[in-house]
C-alpha positions in Angstrom: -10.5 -33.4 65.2 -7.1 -34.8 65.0 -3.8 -32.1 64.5 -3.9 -30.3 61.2 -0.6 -29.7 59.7 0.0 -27.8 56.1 3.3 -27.5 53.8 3.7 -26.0 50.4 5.7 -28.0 47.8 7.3 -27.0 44.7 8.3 -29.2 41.9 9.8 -28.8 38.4 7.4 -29.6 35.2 4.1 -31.8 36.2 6.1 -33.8 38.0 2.9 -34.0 40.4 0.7 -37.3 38.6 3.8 -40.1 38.8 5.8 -38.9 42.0 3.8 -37.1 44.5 0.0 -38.1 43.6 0.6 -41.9 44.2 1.8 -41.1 48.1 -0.8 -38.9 48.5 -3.3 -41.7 47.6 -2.1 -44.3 49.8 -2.0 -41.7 52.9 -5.9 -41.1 52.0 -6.5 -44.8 51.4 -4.4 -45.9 54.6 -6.9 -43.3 56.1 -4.1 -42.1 58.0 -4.9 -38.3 56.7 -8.2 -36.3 55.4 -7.2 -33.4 52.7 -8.8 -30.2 54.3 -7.5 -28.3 51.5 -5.3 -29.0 48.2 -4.6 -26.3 45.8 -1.8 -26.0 43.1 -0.3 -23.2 41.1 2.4 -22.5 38.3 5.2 -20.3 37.1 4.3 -19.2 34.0 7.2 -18.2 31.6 6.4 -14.2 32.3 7.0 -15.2 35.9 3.7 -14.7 37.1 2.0 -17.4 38.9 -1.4 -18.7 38.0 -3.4 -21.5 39.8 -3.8 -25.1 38.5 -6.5 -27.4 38.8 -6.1 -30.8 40.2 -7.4 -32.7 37.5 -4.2 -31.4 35.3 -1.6 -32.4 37.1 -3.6 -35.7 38.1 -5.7 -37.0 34.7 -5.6 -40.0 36.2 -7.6 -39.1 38.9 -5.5 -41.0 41.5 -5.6 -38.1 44.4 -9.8 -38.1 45.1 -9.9 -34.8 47.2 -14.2 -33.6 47.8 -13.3 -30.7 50.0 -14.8 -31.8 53.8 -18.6 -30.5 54.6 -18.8 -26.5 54.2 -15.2 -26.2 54.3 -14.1 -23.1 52.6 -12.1 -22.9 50.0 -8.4 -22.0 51.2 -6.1 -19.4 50.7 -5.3 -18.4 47.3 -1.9 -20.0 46.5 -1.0 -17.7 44.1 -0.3 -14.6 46.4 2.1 -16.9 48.8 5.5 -15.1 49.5 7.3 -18.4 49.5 6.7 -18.9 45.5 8.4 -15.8 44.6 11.1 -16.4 42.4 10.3 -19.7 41.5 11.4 -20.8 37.8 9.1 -20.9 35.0 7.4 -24.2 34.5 7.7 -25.2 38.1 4.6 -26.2 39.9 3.5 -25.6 43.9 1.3 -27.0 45.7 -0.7 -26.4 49.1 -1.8 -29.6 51.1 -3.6 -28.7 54.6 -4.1 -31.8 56.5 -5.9 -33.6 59.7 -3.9 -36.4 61.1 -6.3 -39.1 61.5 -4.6 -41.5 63.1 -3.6 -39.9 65.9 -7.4 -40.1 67.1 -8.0 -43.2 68.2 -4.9 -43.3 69.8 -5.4 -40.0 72.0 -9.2 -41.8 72.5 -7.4 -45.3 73.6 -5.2 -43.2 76.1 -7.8 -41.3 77.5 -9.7 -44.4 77.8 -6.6 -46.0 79.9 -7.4 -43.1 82.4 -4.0 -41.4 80.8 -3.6 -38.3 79.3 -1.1 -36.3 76.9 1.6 -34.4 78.7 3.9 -33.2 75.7 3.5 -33.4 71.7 6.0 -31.4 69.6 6.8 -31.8 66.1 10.3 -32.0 65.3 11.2 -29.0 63.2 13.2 -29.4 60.0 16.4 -27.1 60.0 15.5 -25.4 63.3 12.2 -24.5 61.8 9.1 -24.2 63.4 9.1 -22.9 66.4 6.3 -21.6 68.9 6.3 -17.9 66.8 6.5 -19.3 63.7 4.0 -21.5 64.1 1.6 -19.4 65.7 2.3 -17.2 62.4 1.5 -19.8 60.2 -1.8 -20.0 61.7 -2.7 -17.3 61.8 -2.1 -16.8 57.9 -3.7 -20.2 57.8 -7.3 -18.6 59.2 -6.7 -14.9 57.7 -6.3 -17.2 54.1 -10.1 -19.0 55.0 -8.5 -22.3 55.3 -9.2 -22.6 59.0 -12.1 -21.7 60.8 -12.2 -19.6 63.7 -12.6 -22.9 66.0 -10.7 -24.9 64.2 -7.6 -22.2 64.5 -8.5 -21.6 68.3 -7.8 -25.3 68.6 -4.7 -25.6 67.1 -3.5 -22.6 69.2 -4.6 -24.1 72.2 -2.2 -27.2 71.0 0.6 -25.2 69.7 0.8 -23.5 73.4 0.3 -26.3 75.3 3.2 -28.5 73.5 
């Protein structure tokens, strides 16, 4: 399994379908990603949030997400702190992620009798550092969208970059 990443995304109106939903295709057709998880959710006008389903914001069907094998369904977007106070009408969404093309290439080096001696992601704004990280993941596994290897494997990365 290649590195699995996860943001949340917020958007005014259902801007989703003609700005968002076409990148997301050509990642998945590029095959440079597999969508562990996708969920949605939206402000209603009372302020409470309420989860959305992708064929709304998509009716075109141009994002085709099957979660993978018996993955479970993830956490319920909904209940995530960072959508409090977020204007009515505005949408969010959850995209967990595998990098896929970072396996052959870790595969190709190994094969070259080399190996990986650092990987970091560049944080955004002095984000994301060892604690934080290890934080999201753990919310991550608590939410159901890891499992219990796949979060023990992404620790084992976190701590070794």
């Amino acid at each position: 399994m290649g590195p699995v990443e996860y943001l949340v995304v917020t958007f005014p109106g259902s801007r989703f379908a003609d700005t968002v939903a076409p990148v997301l295709a050509e990642a998945l057709s590029a095959q440079a990603v597999r969508i562990l998880d996708l969920a949605f959710a939206r402000t209603a006008q009372d302020g409470t949030t309420e989860t959305v389903e992708l064929s709304e914001l998509d009716p075109r069907g141009l994002v085709a997400f099957e979660p993978p094998g018996e993955a479970p369904r993830g956490p319920d977007l909904t209940r995530i702190r960072a959508l409090e106070g977020l204007p009515a009408d505005s949408f969010a969404a959850l995209i967990v992620w595998e990098d896929l093309w970072s396996v052959p290439l870790a595969e190709a080096v190994r094969t070259a009798g080399g190996q990986l001696v650092a990987h970091e992601r560049v944080p955004v704004d002095g984000e994301d550092d060892v604690i934080t990280l290890l934080e999201r993941l753990a919310a991550l596994r608590e939410q159901g969208a890891l499992t219990d290897d796949e979060f023990a494997a992404q620790k084992t990365r976190i701590l070794a970059d």
